[in-house]
C-alpha positions in Angstrom: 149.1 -47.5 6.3 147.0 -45.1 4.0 145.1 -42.2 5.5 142.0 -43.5 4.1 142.6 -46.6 6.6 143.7 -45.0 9.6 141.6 -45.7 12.5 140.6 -42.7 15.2 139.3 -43.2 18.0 137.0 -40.9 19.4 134.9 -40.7 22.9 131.3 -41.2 22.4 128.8 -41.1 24.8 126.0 -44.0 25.2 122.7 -44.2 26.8 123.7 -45.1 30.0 125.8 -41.6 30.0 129.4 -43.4 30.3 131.8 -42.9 27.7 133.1 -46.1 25.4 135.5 -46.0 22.5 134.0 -47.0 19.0 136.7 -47.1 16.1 135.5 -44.9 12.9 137.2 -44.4 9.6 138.5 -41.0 8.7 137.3 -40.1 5.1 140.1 -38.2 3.3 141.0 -34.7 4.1 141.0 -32.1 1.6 143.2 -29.5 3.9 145.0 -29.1 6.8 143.0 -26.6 7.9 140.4 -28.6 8.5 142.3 -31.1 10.3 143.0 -28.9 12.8 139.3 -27.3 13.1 138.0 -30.9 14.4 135.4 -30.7 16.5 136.8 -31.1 20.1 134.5 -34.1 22.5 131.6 -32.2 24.4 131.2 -32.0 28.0 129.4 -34.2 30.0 126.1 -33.1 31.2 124.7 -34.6 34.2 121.9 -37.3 33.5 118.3 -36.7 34.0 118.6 -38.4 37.4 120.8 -36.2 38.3 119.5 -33.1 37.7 116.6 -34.3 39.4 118.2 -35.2 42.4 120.2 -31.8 42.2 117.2 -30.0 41.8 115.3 -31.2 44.7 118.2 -30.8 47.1 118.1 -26.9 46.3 114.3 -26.9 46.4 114.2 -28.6 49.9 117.0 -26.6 51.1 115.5 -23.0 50.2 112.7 -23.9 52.0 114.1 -24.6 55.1 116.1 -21.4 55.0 113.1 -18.8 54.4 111.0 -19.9 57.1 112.7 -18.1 59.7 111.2 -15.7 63.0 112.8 -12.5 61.6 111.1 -13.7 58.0 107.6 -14.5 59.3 107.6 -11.4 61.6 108.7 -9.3 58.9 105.8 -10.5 56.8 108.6 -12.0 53.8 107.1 -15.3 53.9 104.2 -14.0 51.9 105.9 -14.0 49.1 107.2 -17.7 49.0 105.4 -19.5 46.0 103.7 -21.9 48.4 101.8 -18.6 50.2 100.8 -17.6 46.1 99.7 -21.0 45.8 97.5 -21.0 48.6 95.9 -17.9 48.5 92.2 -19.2 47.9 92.7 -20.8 50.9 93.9 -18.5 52.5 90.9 -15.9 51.5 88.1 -18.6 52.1 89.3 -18.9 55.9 89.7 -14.9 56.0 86.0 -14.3 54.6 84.7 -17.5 56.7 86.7 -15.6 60.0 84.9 -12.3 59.1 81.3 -14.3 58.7 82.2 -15.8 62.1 83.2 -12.6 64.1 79.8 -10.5 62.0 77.9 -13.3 63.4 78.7 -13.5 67.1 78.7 -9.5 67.2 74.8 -10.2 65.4 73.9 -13.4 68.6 75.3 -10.5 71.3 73.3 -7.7 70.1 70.1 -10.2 69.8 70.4 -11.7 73.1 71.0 -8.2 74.6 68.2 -6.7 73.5 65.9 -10.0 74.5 67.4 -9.4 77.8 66.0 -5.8 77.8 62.6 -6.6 76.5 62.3 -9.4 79.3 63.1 -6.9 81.6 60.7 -4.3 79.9 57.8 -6.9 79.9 58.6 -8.0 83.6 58.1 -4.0 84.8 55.1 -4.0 82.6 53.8 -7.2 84.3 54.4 -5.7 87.9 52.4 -2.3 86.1 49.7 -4.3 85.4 49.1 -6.4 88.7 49.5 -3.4 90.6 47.1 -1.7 88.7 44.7 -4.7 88.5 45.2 -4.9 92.8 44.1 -1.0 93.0 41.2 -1.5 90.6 39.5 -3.7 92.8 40.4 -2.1 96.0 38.6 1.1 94.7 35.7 -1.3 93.5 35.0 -2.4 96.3 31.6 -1.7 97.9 32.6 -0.2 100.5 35.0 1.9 99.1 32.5 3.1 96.9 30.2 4.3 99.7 33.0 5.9 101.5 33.9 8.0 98.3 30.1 9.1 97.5 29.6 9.9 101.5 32.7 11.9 101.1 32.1 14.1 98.1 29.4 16.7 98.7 28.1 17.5 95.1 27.1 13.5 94.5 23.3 13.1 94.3 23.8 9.4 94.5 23.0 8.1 97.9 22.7 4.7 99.7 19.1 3.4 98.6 16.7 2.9 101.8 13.9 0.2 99.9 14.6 -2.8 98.1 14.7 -2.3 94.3 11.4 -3.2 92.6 10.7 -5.9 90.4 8.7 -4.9 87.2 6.9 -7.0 84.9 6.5 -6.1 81.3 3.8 -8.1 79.3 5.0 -8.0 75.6 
């Protein structure tokens, strides 16, 4: 056999990622050199499925292992990629909280201070009904003669005749 029929077989790999034997044809060789400077088979990577698989053990695995007590106490969880990814959220229910809290402080104050104006317009009710009560004590006709019999420097006295009745022709 002639070196320009010699058969080599070499691994190669498919699409399916396993590894068949195909025969090729070595073309002449110019050195020996070169002979031994033949590029060696390269190492199997791991398919896309793989990988993927691979990948989403580590992903699910982290996960479970930085949600701890000491980690959420400590305040380290804030810096997990799903707390950066969330932190509109997270800011929306913080400014929605505050709005909340400002407007529960605002009902309190307003339904304190209706409570004092009720009971500021319930003393000035009793004011006024006291007052009106006095008023017409003190109107009273008899009270008003007692109070001009009483006082010495009144000219008004108790009239004696019927008043007259004038006419006036116009």
């Amino acid at each position: 056999m002639s070196e320009e029929e010699k058969i080599v077989e070499q691994p190669q790999e498919s699409a399916a990622g396993d590894v068949s034997r195909q025969p090729e044809t070595e073309a002449p060789t110019a050195s020996a050199a070169e002979e031994t400077a033949a590029p060696e088979p390269a190492e199997e990577q791991p398919s896309l499925e793989e990988a993927i698989k691979e990948q989403a053990r580590e992903d699910e695995a982290d996960r479970s292992s930085t949600f701890t007590l000491r980690r959420i106490l400590g305040g380290d969880f804030l810096t997990n990629d799903m707390i950066r990814r969330q932190i509109g959220v997270i800011l929306l229910v913080l400014v929605f909280t505050i709005i909340y809290i400002a407007n529960r402080y605002s009902c309190q104050k307003s339904l304190l201070e209706i409570d004092r104006l009720n009971v500021e317009l319930q003393d000035a009710k009793y004011k006024a009904l006291s007052s009106s009560s006095e008023l017409t004590e003190r109107c009273r006709e008899s009270n008003v003669l007692n109070m001009l019999k009483s006082s010495e420097d009144s000219t008004l006295r108790i009239p004696q005749q019927p008043p007259y009745i004038i006419n006036v022709d116009e």
